[in-house]
C-alpha angles and dihedrals in degrees: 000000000000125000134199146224134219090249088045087050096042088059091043100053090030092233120143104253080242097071098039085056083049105052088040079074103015105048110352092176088076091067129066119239127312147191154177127230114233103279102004132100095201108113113226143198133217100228091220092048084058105052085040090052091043087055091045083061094055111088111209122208097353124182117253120256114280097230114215129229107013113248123261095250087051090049095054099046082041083055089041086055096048102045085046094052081047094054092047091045082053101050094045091058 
């Protein structure tokens, strides 16, 4: 098992010290899991807990972002369409 130190984390997930010492107080839950050793104030990382909480951030085949209102230029060529299906529809009848 390898551990880590802050330093050593901080290289790995390329974050200032700073802010690892930050989000410790400030928002544990961004970190993976930590400890401290009996008798000892140095934080410390499970080598394995990091790379499995670095996979856990990757987000594998995500859907594509829903956009919201649809642009001008695409409401204008969706009313086109639409004025053109209703022309055909007229003239078949």
């Amino acid at each position: 098992m390898q551990i880590l130190t802050i330093e050593e984390l901080s290289v790995k997930i390329h974050k200032a010290k700073a802010s690892i010492y930050s989000d410790l107080i400030r928002n544990p839950s961004s970190l993976p899991p930590h400890f401290k050793l009996p008798k000892s104030r140095r934080i410390l990382f499970r080598s394995a807990d990091v790379d499995s909480w670095i996979e856990s951030l990757i987000v594998k085949h995500a859907e594509p972002k829903k956009r919201g209102r649809p642009t001008k230029l695409a409401q204008i060529q969706n009313r086109a369409k639409s004025e053109a299906a209703q022309k055909a529809e007229a003239s078949h009848v």
